[in-house]
C-alpha positions as CSV (number, residue, x, y, z in Angstrom):
1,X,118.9,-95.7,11.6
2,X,118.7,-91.7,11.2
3,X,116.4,-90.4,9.0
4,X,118.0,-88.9,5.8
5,X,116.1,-85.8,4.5
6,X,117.0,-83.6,1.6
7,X,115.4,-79.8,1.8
8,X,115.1,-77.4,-0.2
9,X,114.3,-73.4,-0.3
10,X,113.7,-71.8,-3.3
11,X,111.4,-69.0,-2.1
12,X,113.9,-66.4,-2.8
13,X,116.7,-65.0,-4.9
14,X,119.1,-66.7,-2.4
15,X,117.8,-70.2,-2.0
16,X,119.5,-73.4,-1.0
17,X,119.6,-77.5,-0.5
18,X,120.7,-79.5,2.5
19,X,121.2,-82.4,3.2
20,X,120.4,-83.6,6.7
21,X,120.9,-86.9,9.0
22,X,118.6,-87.2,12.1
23,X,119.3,-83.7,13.7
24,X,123.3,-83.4,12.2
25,X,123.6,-81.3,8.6
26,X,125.1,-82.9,6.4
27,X,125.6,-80.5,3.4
28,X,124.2,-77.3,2.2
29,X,124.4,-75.7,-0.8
30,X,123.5,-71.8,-1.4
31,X,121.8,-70.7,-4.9
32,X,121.3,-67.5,-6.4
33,X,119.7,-66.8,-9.4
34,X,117.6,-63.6,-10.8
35,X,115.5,-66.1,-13.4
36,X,113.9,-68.9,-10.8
37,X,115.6,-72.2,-10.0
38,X,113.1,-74.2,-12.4
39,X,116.0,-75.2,-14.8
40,X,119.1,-75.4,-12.7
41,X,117.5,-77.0,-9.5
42,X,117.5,-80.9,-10.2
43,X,121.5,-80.4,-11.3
44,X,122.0,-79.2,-8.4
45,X,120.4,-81.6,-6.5
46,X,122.9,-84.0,-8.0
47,X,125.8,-82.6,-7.1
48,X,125.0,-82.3,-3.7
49,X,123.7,-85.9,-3.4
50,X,126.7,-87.0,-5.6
51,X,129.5,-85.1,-3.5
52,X,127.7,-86.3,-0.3
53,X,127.9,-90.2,-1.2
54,X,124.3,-90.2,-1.0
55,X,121.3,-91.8,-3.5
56,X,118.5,-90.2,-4.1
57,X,116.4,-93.6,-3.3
58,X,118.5,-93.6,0.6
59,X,116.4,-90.3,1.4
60,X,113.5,-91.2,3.5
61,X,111.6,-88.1,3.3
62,X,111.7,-84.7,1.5
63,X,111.3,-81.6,2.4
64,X,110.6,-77.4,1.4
65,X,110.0,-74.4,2.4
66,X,106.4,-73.2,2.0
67,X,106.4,-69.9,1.9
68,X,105.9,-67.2,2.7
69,X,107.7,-65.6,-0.9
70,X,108.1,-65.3,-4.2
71,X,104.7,-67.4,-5.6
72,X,106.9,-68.6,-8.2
73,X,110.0,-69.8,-6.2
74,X,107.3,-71.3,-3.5
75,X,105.7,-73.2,-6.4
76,X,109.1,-74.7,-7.8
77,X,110.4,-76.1,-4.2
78,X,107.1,-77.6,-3.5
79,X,106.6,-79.2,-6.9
80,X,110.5,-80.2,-7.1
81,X,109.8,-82.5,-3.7
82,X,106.4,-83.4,-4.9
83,X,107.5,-85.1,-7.9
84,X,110.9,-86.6,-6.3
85,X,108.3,-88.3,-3.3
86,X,105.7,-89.4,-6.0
87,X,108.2,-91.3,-7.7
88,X,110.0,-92.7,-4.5
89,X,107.1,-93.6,-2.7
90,X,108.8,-91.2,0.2
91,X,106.7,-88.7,2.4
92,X,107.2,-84.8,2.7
93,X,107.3,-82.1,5.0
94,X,106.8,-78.4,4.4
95,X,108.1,-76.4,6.4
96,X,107.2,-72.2,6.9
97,X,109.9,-70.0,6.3
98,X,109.4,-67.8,9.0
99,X,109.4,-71.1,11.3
100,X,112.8,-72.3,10.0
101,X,114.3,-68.5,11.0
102,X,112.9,-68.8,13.9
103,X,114.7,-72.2,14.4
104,X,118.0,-69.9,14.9
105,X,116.5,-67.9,18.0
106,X,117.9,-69.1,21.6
107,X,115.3,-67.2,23.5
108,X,111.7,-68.7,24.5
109,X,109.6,-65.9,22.6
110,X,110.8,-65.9,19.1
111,X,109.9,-63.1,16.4
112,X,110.8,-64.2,12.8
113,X,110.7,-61.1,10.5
114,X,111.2,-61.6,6.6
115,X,110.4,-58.8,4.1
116,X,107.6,-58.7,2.5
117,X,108.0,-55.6,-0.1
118,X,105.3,-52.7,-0.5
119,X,106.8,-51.6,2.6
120,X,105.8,-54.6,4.8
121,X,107.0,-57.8,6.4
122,X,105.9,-61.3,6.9
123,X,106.3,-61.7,10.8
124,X,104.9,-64.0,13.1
125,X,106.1,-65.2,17.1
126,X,107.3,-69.1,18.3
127,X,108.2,-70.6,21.3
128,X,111.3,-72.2,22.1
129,X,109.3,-75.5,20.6
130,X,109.1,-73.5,17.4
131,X,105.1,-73.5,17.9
132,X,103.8,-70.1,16.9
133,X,102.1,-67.9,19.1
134,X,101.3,-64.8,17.1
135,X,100.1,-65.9,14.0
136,X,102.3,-65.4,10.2
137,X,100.2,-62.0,9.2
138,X,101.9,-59.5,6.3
139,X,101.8,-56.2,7.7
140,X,103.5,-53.3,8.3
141,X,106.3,-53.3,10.8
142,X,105.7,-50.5,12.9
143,X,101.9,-51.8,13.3
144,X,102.9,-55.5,13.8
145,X,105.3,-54.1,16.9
146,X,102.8,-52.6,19.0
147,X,100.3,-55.4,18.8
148,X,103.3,-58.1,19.9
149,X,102.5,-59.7,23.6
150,X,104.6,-59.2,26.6
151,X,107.7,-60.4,27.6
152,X,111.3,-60.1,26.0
153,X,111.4,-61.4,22.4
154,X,114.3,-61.8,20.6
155,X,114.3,-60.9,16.7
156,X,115.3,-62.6,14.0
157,X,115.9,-61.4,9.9
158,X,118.3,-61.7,7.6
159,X,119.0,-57.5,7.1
160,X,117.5,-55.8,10.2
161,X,118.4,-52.2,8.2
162,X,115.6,-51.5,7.0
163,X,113.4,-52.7,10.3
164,X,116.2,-50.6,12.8
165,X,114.1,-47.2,13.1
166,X,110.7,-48.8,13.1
167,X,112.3,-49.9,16.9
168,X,113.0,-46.3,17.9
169,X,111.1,-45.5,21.0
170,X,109.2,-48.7,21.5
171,X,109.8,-51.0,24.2
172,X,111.4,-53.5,21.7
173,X,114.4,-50.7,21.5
174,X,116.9,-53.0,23.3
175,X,115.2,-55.9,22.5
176,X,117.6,-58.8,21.4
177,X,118.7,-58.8,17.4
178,X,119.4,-62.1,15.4
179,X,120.8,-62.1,12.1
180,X,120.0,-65.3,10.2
181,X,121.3,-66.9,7.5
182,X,120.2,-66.6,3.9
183,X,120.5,-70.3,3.3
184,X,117.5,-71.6,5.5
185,X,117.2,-75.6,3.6
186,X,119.4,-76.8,6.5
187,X,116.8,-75.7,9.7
188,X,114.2,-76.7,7.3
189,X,115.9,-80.3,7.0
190,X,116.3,-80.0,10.6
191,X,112.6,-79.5,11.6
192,X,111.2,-82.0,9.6
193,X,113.4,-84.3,10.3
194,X,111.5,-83.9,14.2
195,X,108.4,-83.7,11.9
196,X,109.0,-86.9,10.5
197,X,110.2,-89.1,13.4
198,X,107.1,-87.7,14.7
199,X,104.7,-89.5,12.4
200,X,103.7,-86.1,11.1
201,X,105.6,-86.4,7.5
202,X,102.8,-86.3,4.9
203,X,102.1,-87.6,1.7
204,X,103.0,-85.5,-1.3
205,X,99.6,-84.8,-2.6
206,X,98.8,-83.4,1.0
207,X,101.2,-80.4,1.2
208,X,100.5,-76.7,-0.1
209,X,102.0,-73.6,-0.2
210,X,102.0,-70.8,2.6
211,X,101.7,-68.0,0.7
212,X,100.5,-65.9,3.7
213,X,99.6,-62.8,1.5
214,X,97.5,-63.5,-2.2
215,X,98.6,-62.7,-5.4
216,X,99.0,-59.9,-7.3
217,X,97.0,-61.7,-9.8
218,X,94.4,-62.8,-7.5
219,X,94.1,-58.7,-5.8
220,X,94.0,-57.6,-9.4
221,X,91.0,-59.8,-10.2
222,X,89.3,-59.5,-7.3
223,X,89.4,-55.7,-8.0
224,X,88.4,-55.3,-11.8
């Protein structure tokens, strides 16, 4: 019997649920909100479940994205499954963000790119197994470019505007450019649904957020 997962993303403005059976989507539904997803995301949840056929006790394992973004959105996502596994007795996966972008690359050296603000990015390099090979750092762009390793990468964002210039006179110039979906809960379904046939779903208490970069909170302390 295929695994059913139920993913979520709520990282971001744009965030989204899915709903996915062994490595086939089922449903996904896009969010947007400027005031978190704290009080709309559980109603949501049941309409997707409910317009799918599906009960919530049928899910075998659940699934986020970690991060890296907003500390507030990564917090809700992970909580949200947290609680929903504690009370099913179901195991969860969580999944990076820049890992499920790269999940949309086709070449074997994959460079997810996801802005960071303040005039950086959160960037980091898989294979074609979606293993990284340059680590998630939060840098500038420019600077993350020239330290990349050889070989012909393919890039992946969701707005490669603002990143276009930074490729000017570089030998990424013609590299290969792949837009990518806001709405990343279905490739996060996807990937732990490997995860979990895998044996390498854990249990709810074991997962924790990818923040990559602290917060502004934590700089701020650290510097009074």
């Amino acid at each position: 019997m295929k695994p059913r997962i139920l993913a979520l993303d709520t990282t971001a403005e744009f965030g989204s649920i899915a709903l996915v059976e062994g490595d086939g989507l089922v449903s996904e539904l896009e969010m947007q909100t400027t005031e978190g997803f704290s009080r709309v995301l559980f109603g949501h949840v049941e309409t997707i479940l409910r317009n799918s056929g599906w009960a919530l006790d049928e899910v075998a394992c659940f699934a986020a994205a970690a991060g890296p973004g907003s500390f507030t959105g990564v917090r809700v996502g992970l909580a949200a499954v947290k609680g929903l596994a504690e009370a099913l007795g179901k195991p969860v996966v969580a999944v990076s963000n820049l890992k499920a972008m790269a999940w949309f690359g086709s070449a074997p050296l994959r460079a997810a790119v996801l802005d960071a603000r303040r005039n950086q990015v959160y960037a980091a390099v898989y294979d074609a197994g979606l293993q990284v090979l340059s680590p998630e750092v939060v840098t500038s762009f420019a600077g993350w470019l020239e330290g990349l390793p050889e070989g012909e990468i393919e890039f992946l964002a969701t707005d490669f505007g603002p990143l276009r210039a930074a490729f000017q006179g570089t030998r990424f110039e013609r590299a290969p450019l792949q837009d990518v979906p806001r709405a990343l809960a279905g490739a996060i379904g996807r990937i732990a649904a490997q995860e979990f046939c895998a044996g390498r779903a854990q249990d709810p208490a074991a997962i924790d957020a990818n923040y990559v970069r602290r917060s502004d909170a934590e700089l701020f302390w650290r510097e009074a």
